[in-house]
C-alpha positions as CSV (number, residue, x, y, z in Angstrom):
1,X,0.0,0.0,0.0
2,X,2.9,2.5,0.7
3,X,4.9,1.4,-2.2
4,X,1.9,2.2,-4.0
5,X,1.9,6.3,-2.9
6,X,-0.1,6.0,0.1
7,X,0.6,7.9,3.1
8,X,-1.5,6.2,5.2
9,X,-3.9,3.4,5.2
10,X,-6.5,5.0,7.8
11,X,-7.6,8.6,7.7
12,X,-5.6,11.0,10.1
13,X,-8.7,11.6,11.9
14,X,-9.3,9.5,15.5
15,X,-12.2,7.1,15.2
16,X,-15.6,8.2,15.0
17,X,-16.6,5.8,17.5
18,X,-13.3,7.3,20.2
19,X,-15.1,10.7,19.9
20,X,-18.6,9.3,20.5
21,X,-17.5,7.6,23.6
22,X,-15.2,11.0,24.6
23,X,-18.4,12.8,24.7
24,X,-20.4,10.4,26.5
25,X,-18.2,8.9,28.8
26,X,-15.1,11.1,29.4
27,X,-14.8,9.5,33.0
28,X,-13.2,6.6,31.3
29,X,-10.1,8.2,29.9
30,X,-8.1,9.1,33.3
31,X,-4.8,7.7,34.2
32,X,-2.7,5.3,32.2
33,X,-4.1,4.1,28.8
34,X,-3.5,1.4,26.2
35,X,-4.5,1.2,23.0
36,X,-4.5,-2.1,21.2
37,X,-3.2,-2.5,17.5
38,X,-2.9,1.4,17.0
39,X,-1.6,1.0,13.6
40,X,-0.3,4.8,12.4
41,X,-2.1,6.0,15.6
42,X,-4.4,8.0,14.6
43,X,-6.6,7.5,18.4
44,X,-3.1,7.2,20.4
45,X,-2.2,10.9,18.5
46,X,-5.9,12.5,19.3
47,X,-5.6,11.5,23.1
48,X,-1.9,12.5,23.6
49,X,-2.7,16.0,21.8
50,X,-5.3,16.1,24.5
51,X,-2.5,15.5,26.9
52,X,-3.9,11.8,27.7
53,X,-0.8,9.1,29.1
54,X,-1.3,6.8,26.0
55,X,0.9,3.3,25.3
56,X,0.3,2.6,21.3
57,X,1.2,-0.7,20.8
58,X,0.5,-2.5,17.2
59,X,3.0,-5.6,15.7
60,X,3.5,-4.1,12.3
61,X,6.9,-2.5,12.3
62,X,5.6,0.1,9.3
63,X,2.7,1.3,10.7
64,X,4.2,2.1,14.4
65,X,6.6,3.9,12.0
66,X,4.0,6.4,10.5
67,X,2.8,6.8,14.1
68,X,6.2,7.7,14.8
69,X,6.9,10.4,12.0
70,X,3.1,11.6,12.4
71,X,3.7,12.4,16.0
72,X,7.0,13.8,15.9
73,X,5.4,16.5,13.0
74,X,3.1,17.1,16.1
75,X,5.8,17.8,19.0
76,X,4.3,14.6,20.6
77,X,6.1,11.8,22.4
78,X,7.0,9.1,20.6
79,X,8.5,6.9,23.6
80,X,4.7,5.0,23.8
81,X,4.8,3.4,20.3
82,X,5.9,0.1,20.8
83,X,6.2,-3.2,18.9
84,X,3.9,-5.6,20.6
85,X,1.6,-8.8,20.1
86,X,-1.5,-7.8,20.9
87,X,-2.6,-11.8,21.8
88,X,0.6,-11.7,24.5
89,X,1.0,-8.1,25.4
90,X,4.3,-9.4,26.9
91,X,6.3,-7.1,29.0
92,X,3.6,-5.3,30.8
93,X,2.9,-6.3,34.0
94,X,-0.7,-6.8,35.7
95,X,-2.9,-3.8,36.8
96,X,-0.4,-1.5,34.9
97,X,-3.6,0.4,33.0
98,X,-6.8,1.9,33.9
99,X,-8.1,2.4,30.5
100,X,-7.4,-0.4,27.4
101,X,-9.0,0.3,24.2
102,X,-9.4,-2.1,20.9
103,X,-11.1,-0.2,18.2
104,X,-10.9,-2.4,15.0
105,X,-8.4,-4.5,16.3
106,X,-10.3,-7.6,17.6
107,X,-12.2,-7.9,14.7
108,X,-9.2,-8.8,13.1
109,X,-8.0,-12.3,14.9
110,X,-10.7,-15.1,14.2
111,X,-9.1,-17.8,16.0
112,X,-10.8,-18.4,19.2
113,X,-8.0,-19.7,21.3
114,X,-6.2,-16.0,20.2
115,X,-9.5,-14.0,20.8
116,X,-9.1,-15.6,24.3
117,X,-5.6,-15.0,25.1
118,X,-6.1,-11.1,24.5
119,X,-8.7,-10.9,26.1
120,X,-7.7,-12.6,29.4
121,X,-4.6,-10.5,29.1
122,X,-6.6,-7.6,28.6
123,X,-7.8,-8.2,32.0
124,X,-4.7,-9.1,33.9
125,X,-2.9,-5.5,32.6
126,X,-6.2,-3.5,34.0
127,X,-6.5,-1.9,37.4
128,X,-9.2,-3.4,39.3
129,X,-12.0,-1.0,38.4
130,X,-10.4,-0.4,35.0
131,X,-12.3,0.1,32.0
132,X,-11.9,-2.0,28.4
133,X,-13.3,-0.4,25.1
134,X,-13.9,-2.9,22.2
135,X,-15.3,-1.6,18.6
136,X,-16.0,-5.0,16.8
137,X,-17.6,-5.3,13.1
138,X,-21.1,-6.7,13.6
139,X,-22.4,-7.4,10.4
140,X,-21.6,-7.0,6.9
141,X,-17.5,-6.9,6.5
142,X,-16.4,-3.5,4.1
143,X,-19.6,-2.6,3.9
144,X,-20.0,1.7,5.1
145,X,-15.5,1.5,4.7
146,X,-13.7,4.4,2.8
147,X,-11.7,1.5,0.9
148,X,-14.7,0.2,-0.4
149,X,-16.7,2.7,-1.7
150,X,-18.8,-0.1,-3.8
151,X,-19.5,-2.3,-1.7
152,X,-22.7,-4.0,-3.0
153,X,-20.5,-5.1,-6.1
154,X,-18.2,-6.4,-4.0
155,X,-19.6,-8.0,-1.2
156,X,-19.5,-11.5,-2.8
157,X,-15.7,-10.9,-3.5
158,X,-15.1,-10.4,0.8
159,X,-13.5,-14.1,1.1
160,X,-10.0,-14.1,3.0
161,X,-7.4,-14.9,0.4
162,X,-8.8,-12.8,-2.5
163,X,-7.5,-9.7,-4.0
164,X,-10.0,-6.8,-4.8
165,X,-9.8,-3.2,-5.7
166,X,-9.3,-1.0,-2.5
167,X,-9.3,2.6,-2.3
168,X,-6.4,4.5,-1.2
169,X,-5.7,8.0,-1.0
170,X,-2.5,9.4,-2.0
171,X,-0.9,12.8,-2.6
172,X,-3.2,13.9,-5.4
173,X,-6.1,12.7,-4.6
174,X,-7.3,8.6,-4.8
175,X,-6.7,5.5,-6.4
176,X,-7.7,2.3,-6.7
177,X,-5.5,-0.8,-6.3
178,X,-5.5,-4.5,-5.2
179,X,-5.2,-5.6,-2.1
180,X,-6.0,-9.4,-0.2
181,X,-8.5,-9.6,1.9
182,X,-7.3,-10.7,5.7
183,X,-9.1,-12.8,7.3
184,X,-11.9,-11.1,10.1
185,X,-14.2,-12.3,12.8
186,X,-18.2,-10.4,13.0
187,X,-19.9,-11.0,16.5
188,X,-23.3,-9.2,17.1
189,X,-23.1,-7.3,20.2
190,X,-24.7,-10.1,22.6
191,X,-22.4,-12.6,21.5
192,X,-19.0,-10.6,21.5
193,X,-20.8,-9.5,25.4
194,X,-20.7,-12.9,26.1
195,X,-17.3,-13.6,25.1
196,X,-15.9,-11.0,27.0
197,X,-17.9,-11.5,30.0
198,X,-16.4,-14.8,29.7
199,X,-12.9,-13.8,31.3
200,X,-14.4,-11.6,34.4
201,X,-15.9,-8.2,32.6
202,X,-19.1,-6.8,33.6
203,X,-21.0,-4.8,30.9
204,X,-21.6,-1.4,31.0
205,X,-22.8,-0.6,27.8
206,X,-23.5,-1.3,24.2
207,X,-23.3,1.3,21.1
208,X,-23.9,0.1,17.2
209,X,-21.8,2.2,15.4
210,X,-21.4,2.8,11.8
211,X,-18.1,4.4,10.6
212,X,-15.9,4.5,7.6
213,X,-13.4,2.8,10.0
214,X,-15.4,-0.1,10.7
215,X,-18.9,-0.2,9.2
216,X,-21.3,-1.7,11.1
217,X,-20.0,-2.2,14.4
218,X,-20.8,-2.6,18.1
219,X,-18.5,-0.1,20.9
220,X,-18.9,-2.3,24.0
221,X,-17.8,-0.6,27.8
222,X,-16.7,-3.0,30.0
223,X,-15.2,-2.9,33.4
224,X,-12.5,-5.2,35.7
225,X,-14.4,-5.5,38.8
226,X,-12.7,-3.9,42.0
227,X,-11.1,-6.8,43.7
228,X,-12.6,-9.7,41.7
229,X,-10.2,-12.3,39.9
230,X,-10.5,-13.4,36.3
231,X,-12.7,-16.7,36.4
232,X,-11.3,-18.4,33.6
């Protein structure tokens, strides 16, 4: 994609869905935060220019990169962008963070056992009390993203493994070019609840959400119980 002029793959705007829950629940973003596969760190950048404590952590060396170079235009620190499995999150130790966010990120691992170990480490790195933000595709894969702007001509085409046309912008504007399709996971909102509920979360609320970023998505709050361990 950057060989092929792109300066980035996401828009350098943070997530519709961050500003959404900013507004409604600013409580949430105190103290030490984590956000889960960054990429060029387009939420990480929003909440340190609002002088948030953000930890960016993504596993693709290129896009921590652009995260790099885009905060450094900014006169932002760069010290929080580090290389890190999201499944592992090795080298941070438990109850470090009081805030972890995974906006688009989940979506992306659809084996179960995986799903599972993030999730359950998710937990471990929260502060009792803590709070965990997932936005997760729902329904319909591609369909509302900027990349695929025709998306009812191309829905059959969706299939891990293929290559379709994918909208990029560049310098001068936008082009088109192929890309494969990665394999994703969609969860309606009660299910991906349940899953996460699974590893000692309680609920607080549920959003569907439709963004260029994600298209039809659920935002899920959650919270790490004061003083309750992690029942499986």
């Amino acid at each position: 994609m950057y060989e092929n002029g792109a300066e980035l793959w996401e828009s350098a705007e943070p997530n519709a869905s961050l500003l959404q829950i900013l507004r409604e629940r600013p409580d949430v973003f105190s103290g030490q935060i984590i956000d889960l596969g960054c990429g060029e760190g387009r939420d990480s950048l929003y909440l340190l220019s609002q002088g948030h404590d953000v930890v960016s952590v993504d596993v693709s060396h290129s896009a921590l990169t652009r995260a790099r170079e885009l905060a450094t235009a900014a006169n932002l620190d760069t010290s929080g962008f580090v290389e890190r499995d999201i499944i592992y999150l090795r080298g941070f130790g438990e109850s470090s963070f009081d805030l972890a966010m995974n906006m688009g990120c989940l979506h992306m691992l659809v084996d179960e056992e995986q799903r599972g170990s993030h999730i359950s480490r998710v937990f471990d790195i929260l502060r009792p009390g803590g709070h965990f933000i997932v936005d997760h595709c729902a329904s319909e894969w591609g369909k509302g993203f900027f990349s695929i702007p025709d998306y009812t001509e191309v829905a059959d085409e969706l299939v891990p493994g293929r290559v379709i046309s994918r909208r990029i912008r560049v310098a001068d504007g936008e082009k088109n070019i192929g890309l494969e399709v990665l394999p994703f996971s969609e969860r309606s909102g009660d299910a991906l609840a349940a899953e996460i509920s699974r590893y000692g979360f309680s609920l607080v609320s549920t959003t569907r959400t439709d963004t260029e970023a994600f298209g039809s998505s659920t935002m899920l709050l959650f919270q790490k119980p004061e003083g309750r361990e992690r029942t499986s």
